[in-house]
C-alpha positions in Angstrom: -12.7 -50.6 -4.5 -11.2 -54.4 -5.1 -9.7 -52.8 -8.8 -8.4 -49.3 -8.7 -8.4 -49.0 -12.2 -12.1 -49.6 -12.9 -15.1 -49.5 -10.7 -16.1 -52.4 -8.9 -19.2 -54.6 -9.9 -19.9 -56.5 -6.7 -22.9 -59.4 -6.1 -24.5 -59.6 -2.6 -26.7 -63.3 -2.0 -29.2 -63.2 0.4 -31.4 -65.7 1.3 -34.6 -64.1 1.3 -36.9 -61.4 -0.2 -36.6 -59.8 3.2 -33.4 -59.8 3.6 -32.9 -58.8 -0.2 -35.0 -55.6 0.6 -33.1 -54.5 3.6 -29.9 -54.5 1.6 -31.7 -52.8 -1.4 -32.7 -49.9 1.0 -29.5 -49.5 1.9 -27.7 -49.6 -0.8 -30.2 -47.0 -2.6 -30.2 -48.1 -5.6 -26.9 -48.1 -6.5 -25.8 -49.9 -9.8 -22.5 -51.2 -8.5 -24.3 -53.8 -6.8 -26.3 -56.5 -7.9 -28.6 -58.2 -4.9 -29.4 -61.7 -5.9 -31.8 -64.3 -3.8 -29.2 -68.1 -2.7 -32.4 -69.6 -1.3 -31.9 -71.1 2.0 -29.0 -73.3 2.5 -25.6 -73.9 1.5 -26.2 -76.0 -1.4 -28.8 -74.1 -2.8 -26.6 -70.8 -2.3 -23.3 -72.5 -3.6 -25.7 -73.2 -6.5 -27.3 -69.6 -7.2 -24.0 -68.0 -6.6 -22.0 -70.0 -9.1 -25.0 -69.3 -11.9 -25.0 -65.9 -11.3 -21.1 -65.5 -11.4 -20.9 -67.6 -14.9 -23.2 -64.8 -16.3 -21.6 -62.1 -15.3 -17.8 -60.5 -14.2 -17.8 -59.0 -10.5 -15.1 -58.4 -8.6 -16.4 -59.3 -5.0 -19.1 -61.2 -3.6 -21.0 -61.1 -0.5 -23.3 -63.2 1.7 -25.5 -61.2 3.5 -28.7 -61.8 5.7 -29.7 -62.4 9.1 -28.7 -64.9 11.4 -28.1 -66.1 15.2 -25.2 -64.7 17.5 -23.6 -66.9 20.2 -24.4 -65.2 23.6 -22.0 -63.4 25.0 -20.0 -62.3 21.2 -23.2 -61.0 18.9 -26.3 -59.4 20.6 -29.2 -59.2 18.8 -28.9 -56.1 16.5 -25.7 -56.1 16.2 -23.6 -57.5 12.7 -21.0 -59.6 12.2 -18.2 -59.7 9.7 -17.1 -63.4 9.6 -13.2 -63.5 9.5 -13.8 -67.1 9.1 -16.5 -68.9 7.2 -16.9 -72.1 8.2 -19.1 -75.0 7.6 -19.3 -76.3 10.6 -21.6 -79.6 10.2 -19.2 -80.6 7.3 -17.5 -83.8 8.1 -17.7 -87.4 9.5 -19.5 -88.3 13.7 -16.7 -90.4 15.1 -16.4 -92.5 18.0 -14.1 -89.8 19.3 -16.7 -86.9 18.5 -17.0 -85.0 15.2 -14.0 -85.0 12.5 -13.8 -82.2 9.5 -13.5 -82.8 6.2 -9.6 -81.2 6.6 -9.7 -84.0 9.5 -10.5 -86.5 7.0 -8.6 -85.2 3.9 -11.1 -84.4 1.5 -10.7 -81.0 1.1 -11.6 -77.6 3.6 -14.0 -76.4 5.5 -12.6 -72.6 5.7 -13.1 -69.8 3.5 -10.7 -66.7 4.1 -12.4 -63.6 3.7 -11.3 -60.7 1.9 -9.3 -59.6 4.9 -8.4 -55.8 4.0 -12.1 -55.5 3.5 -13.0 -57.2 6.7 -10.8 -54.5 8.3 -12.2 -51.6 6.5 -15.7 -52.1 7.1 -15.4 -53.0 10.4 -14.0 -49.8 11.5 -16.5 -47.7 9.0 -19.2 -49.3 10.8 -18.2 -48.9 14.5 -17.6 -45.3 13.3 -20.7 -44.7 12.1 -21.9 -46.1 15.9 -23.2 -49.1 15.1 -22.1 -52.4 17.2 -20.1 -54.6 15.4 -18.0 -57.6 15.8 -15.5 -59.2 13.7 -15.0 -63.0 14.4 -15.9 -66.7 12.6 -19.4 -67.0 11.3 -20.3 -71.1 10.8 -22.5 -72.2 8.2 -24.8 -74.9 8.9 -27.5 -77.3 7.2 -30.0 -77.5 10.6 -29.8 -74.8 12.2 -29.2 -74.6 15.8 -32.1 -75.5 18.5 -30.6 -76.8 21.5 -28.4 -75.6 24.6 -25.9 -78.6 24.0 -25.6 -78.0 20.0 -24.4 -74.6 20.7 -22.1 -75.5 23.1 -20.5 -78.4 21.0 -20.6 -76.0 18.3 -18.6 -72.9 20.0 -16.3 -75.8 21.4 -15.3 -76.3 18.0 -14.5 -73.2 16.4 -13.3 -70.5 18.9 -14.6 -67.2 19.1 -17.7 -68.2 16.8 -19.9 -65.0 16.4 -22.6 -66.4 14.6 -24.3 -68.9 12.6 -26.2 -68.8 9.6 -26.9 -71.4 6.8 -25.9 -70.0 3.1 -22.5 -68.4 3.8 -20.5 -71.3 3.3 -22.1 -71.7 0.1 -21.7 -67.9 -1.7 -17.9 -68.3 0.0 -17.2 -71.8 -2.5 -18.6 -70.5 -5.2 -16.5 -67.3 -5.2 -13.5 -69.1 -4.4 -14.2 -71.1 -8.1 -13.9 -67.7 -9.7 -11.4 -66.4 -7.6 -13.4 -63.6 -6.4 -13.0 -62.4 -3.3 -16.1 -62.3 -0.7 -17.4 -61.3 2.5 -20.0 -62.7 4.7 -22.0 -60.2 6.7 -25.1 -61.1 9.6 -27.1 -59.1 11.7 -28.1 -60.7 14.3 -31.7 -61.7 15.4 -31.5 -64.2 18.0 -29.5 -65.9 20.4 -28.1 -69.3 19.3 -29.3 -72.2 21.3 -32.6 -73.6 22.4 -35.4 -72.2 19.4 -37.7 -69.7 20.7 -39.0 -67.7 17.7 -41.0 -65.3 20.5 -37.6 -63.9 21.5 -36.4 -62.9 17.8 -36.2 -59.8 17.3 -36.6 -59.5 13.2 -37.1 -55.8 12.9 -33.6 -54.9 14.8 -32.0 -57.2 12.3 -33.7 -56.0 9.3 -33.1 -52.4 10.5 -29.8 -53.5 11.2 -29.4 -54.8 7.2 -30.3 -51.9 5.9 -27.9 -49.9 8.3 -25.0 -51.9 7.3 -25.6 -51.8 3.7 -26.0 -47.8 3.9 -22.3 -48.2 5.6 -20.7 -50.9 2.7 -22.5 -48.5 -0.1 -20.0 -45.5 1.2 -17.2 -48.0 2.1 -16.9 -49.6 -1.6 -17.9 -46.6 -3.7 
């Protein structure tokens, strides 16, 4: 719990009705969580996050959903707690290749996650058998289609896990209200060139709902 004194009210953003659901099954209807829909994207995420935390007090808040894992770090079906959230596409193309906006001054690019948190679940999960990794999750405006963007991309920010598109979003939000926040994925396909006949949905819905049975014992 984020405030021994009192129990904690945490917010989880997902995407998607889908990915809502997952986490809902999990979670079993618990009423220390509220599960909220961030549309897709960072802007509308940073958005749905920031209204739902003016209307009411939580003490943690967590992206959640499904997304791609770089080959080789996050299989499909496994999850990923970011250590990093990162918005990876948000900067300035230069004539010497791509500049961040820490690069250019105007402001960060990084979240910190909750680390103890990131810690705690981790070990919970690979406990409870499932595969986990912990490393940076990037959050991007167009997602990932091509063998040389994900290459560029894990060039750029080592040890990325996975990528996703509203994480980056919840994270900016929270950091507003100085609320601390996590930013969970299962994964359902392999970053690089798109080829929606080798997702594998089901695992990462399955895989969702596992990880939200897991945070449910973890934070109550």
């Amino acid at each position: 719990m984020m405030n021994p004194n009192k129990q904690s009210r945490i917010l989880i953003m997902t995407a998607v009705e889908a990915e809502r659901n997952s986490v809902l099954r999990g979670l079993k209807g618990s009423p220390q969580f509220d599960v909220l829909l961030a549309g897709v994207g960072p802007a509308s995420a940073a958005a749905y996050t920031a209204k739902a935390l003016a209307a009411t007090e939580y003490d943690l808040v967590i992206s959640a959903g499904i997304g791609g894992g770089f080959v080789g770090i996050a299989e499909i079906g496994s999850i990923v707690i970011a250590d990093h959230i990162i918005a990876a596409d948000l900067g300035a193309q230069t004539a010497e290749g791509f500049s961040t906006v820490d690069d250019l001054g105007f402001g960060s690019s990084h979240v910190q996650p909750f680390t103890p948190l990131v810690t705690r679940l981790g070990e919970s999960l690979h406990s409870a058998g499932l595969s986990v990794h912990t490393g940076p999750i990037i959050t991007v405006s167009t997602a990932t289609g091509t063998a040389a963007t994900a290459t560029e991309r894990a060039s750029r920010v080592p040890g990325v896990s996975a990528e996703a598109m509203e994480g980056y979003g919840v994270a900016t939000a929270a950091t507003i209200y100085n609320i601390p926040v996590l930013e969970i994925r299962t994964i359902s396909n392999a970053v690089g060139p798109r080829d929606r006949a080798a997702w594998r949905m089901k695992e990462a819905f399955d895989a969702l709902e596992a990880m939200s049975s897991i945070l449910l014992e973890v934070l109550t």
